[in-house]
N, C-alpha and C positions, 0 to 999 in steps of 0.2 A: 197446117201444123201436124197432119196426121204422119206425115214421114216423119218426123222429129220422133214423136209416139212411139211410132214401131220401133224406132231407134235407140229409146231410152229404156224401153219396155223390154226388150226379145235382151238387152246389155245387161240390165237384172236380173231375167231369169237366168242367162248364164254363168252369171255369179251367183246365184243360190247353189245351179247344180251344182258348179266347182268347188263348191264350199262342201256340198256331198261327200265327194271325193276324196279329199282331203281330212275331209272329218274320218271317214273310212280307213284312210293310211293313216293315222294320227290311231285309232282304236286299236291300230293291226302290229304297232310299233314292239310289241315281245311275242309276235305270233312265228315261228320258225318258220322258215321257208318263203316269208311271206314277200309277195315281190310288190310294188307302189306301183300305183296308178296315176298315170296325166289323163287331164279331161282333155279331150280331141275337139276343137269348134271352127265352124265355117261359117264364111255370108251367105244368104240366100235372099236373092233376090225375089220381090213378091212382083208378079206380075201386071201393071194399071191397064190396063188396054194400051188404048194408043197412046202414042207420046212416051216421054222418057221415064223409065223406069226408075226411080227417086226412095223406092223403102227398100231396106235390107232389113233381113232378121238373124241375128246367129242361130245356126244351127248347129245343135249337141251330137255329135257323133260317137260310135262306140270306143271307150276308154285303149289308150295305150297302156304299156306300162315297162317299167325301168327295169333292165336286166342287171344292174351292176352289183356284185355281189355284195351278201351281207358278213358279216363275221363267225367264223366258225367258232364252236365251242367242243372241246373235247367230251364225249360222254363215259366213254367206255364199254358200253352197251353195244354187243356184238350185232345187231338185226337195226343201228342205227349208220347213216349213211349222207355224206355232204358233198353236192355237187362241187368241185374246183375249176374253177374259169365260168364260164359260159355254158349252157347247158340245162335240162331236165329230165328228172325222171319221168316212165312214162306208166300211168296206170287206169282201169278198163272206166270207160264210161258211157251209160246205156250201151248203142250198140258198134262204140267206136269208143277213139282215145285220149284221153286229156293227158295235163304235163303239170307236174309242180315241182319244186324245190323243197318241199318239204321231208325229208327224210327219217321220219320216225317210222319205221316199218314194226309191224302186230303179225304176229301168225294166229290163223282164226281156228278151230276145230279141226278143219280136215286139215292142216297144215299150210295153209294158200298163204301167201304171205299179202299185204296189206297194209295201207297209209289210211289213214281216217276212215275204214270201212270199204275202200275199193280197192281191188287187187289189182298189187303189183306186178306189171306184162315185163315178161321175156322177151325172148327169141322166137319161140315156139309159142306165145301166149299166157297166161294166168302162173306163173310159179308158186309152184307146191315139194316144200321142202319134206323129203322120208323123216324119219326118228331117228335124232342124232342127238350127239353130249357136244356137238362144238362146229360153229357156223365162222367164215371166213368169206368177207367180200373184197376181192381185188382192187387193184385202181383202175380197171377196165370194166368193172362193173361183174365180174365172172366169181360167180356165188360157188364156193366150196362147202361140204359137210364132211364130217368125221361120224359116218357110221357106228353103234355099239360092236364090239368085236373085230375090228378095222382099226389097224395105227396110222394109218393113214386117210389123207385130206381127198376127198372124190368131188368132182367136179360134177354141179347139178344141170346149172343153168345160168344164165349171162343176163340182167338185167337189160332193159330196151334202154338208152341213152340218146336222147336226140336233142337238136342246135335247129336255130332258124334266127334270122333277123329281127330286131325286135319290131320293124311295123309290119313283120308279118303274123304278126302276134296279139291275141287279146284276151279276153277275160270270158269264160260261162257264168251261166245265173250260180252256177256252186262253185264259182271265182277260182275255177281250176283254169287253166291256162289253156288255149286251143288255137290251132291255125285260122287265120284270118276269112281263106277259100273252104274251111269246113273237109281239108282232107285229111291225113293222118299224117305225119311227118318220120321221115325215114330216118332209121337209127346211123349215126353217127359214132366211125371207130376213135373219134378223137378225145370226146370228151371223156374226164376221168373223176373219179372219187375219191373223198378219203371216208374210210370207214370207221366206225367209231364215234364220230364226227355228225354234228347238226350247226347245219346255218339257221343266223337266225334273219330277221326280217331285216331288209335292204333299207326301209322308212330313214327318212332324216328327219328329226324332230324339230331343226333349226329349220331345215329349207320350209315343212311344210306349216308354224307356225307363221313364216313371214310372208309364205303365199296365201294366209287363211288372212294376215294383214293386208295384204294388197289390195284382195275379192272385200273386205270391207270397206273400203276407202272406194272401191272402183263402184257396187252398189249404191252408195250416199252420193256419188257422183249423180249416178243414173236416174235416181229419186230427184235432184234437185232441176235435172235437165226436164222431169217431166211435168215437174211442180211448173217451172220455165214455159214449156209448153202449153200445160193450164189457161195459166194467168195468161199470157198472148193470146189464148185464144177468146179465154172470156174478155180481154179487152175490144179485141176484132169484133165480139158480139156486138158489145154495147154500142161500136162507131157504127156499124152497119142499123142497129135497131134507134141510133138518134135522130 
């Protein structure tokens, strides 16, 4: 009865964590930018020695997640910025680079500009806007200023814009977005902006209420298989001990 076990056992936990998950995107559903999570699982065979291998367990692997856009919302707000199609922004983390969709950008003291406290990379690195009365981002991503004493639009610096596949794509412990091989991902002339503009979170409130139904029904499954198992077994005791 003990393969049953593993079987009913490692099928619960993986319905808890999914339920994680989902609880997660379910939190994150007016968070801008914010892109949903699929829990990722595999069998894994447990080893017996000899003879045939008879337990599986799921195994939880690192979270995907769904690039399909979310809805833009007009702000107005010139230093605000919303990826169109496919795509993200790209900004400094420890000693390399993550990716969001979030595009509320902050200029901090010395002018660097900034998404939740990490600076937003260029072309060249960290953009740092001079002293200006009036900011302008392209659909290419190409940051203009209007210098004081200047009637005219000067071009600073180009925002980093980069695309990848989404299973080459996963999540950091600060749920910024990074390549799967841990390299940096190369800026991409395709993708475009609209400025002005914030997406907001991709989450579907319908999808992820009837997958948090599913993970409930499929756990009460798993209990009942193991409650099953139990009882079988303590019945085997008792033929064996008569």
């Amino acid at each position: 009865m003990d393969a049953l076990i593993y079987t009913a056992m490692s099928g619960a936990d993986r319905a808890l964590r999914a339920q994680q998950v989902h609880a997660n995107n379910l939190a994150n559903i007016e968070t801008s930018g914010f892109r949903a999570n699929l829990e990722v699982s595999t069998a894994q065979p447990l080893q017996n020695g000899y003879g045939y291998d008879d337990r599986h367990m799921a195994q939880t692997q690192s979270s995907a997640i769904t690039t399909r856009s979310g809805t833009l919302k007009e702000t107005g707000r010139d230093l605000d910025v919303a990826i169109v199609g496919n795509g993200f922004l790209t900004v400094q983390w420890q000693n390399g680079e993550a990716y969001t969709r979030a595009g509320a950008m902050n200029l901090d003291e010395n002018g660097t500009l900034s998404i939740n406290g990490r600076a937003v990379l260029g072309e060249g690195g960290p953009i740092t806007l001079p002293e200006n009365s009036s900011v302008s981002i392209g659909v290419d991503g190409t940051i203009s200023v209007q210098v004081p004493g200047s009637a005219q639009m000067q071009i600073i610096d180009k925002l980093k814009l980069v695309n990848a596949e989404t299973g080459e794509l996963t999540k950091n412990e600060a749920g910024l977005v990074v390549a799967r091989n841990g390299e940096d991902l190369q800026a991409d002339p395709t993708v475009r902006v609209s400025d002005r503009h914030l997406e907001g979170s991709n989450v579907s409130a319908v999808e992820e209420m009837v997958a948090t139904m599913s993970l409930n029904r499929s756990f009460e499954m798993q209990m009942k298989v193991f409650k099953a198992s139990d009882d079988m077994t303590q019945s085997g005791n008792r033929l064996l001990g008569a």
